[in-house]
C-alpha positions in Angstrom: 4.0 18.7 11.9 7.5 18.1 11.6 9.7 16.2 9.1 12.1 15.1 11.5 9.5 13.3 13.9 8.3 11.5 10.2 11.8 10.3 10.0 12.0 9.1 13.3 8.8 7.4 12.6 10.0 5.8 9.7 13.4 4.6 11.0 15.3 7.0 8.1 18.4 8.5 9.3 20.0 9.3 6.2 21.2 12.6 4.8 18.0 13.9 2.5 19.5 17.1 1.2 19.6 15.8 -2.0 15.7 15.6 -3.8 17.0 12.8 -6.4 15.6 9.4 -6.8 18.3 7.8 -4.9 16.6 9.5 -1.6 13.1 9.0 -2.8 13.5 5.3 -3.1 15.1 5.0 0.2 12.2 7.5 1.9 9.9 5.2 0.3 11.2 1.7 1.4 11.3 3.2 4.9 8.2 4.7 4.7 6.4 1.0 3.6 8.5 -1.2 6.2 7.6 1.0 8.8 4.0 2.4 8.1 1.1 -0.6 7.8 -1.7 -0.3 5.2 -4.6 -0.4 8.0 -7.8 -0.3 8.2 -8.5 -1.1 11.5 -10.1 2.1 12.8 -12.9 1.1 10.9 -13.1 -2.3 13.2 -12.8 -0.1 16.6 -15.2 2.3 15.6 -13.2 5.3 15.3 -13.9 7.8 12.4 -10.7 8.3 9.9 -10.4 12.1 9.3 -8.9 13.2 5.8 -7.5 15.9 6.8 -3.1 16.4 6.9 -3.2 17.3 10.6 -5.7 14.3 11.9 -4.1 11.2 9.5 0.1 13.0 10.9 -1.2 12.6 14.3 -2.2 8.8 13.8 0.4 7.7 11.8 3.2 9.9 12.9 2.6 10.1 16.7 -0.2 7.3 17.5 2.4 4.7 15.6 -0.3 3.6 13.4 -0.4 2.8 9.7 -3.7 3.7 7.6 -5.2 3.0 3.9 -4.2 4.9 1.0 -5.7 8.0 1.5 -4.0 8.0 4.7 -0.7 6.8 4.0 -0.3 8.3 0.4 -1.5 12.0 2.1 1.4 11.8 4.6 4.3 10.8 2.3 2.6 13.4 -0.4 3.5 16.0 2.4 6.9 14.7 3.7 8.2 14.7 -0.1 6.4 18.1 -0.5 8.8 19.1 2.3 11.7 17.6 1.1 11.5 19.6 -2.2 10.4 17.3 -4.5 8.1 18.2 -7.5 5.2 16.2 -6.3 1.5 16.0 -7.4 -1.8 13.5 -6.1 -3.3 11.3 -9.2 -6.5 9.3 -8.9 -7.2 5.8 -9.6 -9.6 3.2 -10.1 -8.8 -0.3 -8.9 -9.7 -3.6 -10.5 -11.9 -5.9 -8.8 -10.6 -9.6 -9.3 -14.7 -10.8 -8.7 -15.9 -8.3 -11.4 -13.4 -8.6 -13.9 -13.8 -4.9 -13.9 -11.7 -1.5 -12.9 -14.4 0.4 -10.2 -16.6 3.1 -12.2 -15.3 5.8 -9.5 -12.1 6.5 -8.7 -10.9 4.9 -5.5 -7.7 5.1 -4.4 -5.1 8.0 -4.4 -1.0 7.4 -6.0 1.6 10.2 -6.2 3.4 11.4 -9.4 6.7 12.7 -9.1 8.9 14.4 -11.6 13.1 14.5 -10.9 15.1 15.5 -13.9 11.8 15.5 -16.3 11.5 12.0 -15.5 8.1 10.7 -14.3 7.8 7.9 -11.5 4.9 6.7 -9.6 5.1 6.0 -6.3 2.6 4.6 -4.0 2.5 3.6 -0.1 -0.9 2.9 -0.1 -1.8 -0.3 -2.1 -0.4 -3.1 0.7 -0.3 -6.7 0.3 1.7 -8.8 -2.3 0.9 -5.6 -5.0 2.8 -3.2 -3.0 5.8 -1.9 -4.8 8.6 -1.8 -2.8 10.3 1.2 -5.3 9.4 4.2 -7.2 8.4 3.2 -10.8 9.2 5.3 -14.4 6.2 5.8 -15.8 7.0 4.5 -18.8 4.4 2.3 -20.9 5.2 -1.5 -21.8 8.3 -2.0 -20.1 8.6 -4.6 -17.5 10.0 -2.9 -14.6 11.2 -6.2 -12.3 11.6 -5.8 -8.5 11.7 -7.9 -5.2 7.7 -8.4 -5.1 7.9 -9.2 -9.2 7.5 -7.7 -11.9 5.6 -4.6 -12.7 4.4 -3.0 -16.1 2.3 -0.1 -17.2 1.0 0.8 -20.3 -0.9 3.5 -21.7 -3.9 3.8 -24.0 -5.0 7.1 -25.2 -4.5 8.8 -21.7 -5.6 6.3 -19.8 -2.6 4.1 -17.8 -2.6 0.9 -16.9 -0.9 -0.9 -13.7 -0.1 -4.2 -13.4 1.7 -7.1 -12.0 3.3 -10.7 -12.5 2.4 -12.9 -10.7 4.6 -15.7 -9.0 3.5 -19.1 -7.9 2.7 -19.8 -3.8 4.5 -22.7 -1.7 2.3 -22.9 1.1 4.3 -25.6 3.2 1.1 -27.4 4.3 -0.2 -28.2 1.1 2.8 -30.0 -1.0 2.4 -28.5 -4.6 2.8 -24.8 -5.1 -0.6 -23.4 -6.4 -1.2 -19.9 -8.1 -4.2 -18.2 -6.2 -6.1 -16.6 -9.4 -9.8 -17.4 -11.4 -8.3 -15.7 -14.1 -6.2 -17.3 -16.6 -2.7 -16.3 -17.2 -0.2 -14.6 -14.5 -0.6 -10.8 -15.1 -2.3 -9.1 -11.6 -4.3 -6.0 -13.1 -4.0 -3.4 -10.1 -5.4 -0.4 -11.1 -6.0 2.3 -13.5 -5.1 6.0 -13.9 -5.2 9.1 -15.5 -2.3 11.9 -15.3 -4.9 14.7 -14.4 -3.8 16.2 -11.0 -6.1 15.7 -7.7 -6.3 17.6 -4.7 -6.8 15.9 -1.3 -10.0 17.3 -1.2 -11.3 15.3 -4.0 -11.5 12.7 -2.0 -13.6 13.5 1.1 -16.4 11.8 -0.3 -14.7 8.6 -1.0 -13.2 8.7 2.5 -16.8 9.0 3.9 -18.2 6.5 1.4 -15.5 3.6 2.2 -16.4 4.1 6.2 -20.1 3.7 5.4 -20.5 1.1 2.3 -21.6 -2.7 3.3 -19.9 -3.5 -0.5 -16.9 -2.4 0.2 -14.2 -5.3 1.2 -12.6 -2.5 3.9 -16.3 -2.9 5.3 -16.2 -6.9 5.3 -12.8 -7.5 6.8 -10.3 -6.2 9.0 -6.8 -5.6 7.1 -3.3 -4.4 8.0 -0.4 -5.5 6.1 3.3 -4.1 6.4 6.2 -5.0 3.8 9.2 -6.6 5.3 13.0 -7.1 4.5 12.0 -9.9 2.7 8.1 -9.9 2.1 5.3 -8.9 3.7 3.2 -9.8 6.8 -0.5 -9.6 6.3 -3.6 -9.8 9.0 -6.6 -10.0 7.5 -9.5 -11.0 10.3 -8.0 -13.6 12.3 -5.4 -15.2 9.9 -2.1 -14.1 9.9 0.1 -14.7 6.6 3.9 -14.2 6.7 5.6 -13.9 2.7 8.9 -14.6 1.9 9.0 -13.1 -2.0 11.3 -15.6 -4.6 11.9 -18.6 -1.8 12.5 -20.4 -4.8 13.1 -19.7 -8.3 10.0 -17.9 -8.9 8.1 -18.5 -6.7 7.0 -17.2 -2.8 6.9 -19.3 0.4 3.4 -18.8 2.5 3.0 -19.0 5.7 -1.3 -19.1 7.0 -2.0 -19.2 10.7 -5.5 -18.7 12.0 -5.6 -16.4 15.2 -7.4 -16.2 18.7 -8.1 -12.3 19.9 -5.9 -12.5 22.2 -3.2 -13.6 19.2 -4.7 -11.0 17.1 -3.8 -7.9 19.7 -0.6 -10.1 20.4 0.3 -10.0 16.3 -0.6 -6.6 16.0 1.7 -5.5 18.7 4.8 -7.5 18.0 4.5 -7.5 13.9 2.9 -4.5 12.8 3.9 -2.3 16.0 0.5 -1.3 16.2 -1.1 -1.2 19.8 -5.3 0.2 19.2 -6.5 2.5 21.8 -10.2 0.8 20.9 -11.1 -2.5 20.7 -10.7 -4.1 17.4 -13.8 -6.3 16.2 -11.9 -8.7 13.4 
């Protein structure tokens, strides 16, 4: 494994001699414009391998993108590389249908510390709730970026992640809707604790997600990759292109419903991604 082949791979030419957050938050960006969250092996019926060596060789050399364990792994190990005081946190994510955070954790974030200041950053949560910098851990305080705004608070060691949410302008329907059961705009995203993880404790989960009818990574194919200006997002066969803040708050969508051959054709020319296997949507 090599840091400068993950640069390359990533599109980041900069000068990184510096571990400060200036370079973190440029590594990042690069590192979520250029790296989809995937979880297409699952669709082609290939096994996804947690291990540093198996999930460099897909995303790194294979040009391929991956879920958070995946993606969150790699850039774990380029930042450990790069100096920076680094550790892996757990967390449970919220299901919308529920109204509940999952009982397990299930999904991996980084913590890292630069000057005795604490920031989350994570690769590995895609979509419209991927943040597209690192964020101060810091509870209550609205932390406002291209995608929205972003807040976490704390309650006796347990953290809390969450979003605004904007309104849609989907240009086929002529009044912009908001796409949520729940009342109010705040997203809930996940929830954390500041215990540190090790890769390892997450073999199970990587096994459970590939096996699990429940799971939504089960259901549907996914692979989503943030943009200059928003995101792209393939979810089965429909393809949906974001433009974040088209208008005053709110975000232009873009639907299109596939054929497989436009599906291979998407993946290819949006996401980079040519599958060695052949992808079942």
């Amino acid at each position: 494994m090599n840091i400068q082949e993950y640069f390359t791979r990533i599109s980041y030419n900069e000068s990184h001699k510096d571990a400060d957050l200036q370079t973190l938050t440029v590594i990042f960006q690069h590192h979520i414009q250029a790296i989809p969250f995937e979880n297409l092996s699952m669709h082609c019926g290939e096994t996804i391998e947690l291990d540093l060596q198996s999930t460099y060789n897909k995303i790194v050399r294979k040009k391929r993108g991956g879920w958070c364990l995946e993606s969150n792994h790699l850039l774990f190990w380029a930042l450990q590389e790069l100096g920076y005081d680094v550790c892996i946190l757990g967390g449970n994510s919220y299901k919308p249908a529920e109204r509940a955070y999952t009982a397990e954790i299930d999904h991996i974030l980084l913590k890292v510390v630069i000057k005795g200041n604490s920031y989350i950053v994570d690769a590995g949560f895609g979509g419209a709730y991927q943040a597209w910098q690192p964020l101060m851990l810091i509870s209550g305080k609205d932390q406002p970026q291209i995608p929205g705004i972003f807040r976490f608070t704390e309650d006796n060691g347990t953290w809390f992640f969450e979003k605004v949410k904007r309104k849609h302008y989907i240009p086929e329907q002529s009044v912009p809707f908001t796409d949520t059961p729940e009342l109010g705009n705040i997203r809930k995203i996940y929830t954390f604790t500041l215990e540190p993880r090790h890769i390892n404790d997450f073999q199970e989960l990587n096994t459970y997600l590939q096996i699990s009818p429940e799971n939504i990574l089960q259901k549907k194919s996914i692979c989503s990759l943030q943009t200059t200006e928003g995101l792209y997002a393939l979810v089965g066969w429909t393809f949906t292109k974001v433009k974040y803040n088209y208008m005053e708050d709110v975000d232009l969508v873009q639907i299109t419903t596939l054929t497989d051959e436009e599906v291979e054709k998407t993946l290819k020319d949006k996401f980079n991604i040519v599958l060695e296997n052949k992808l079942v949507p």
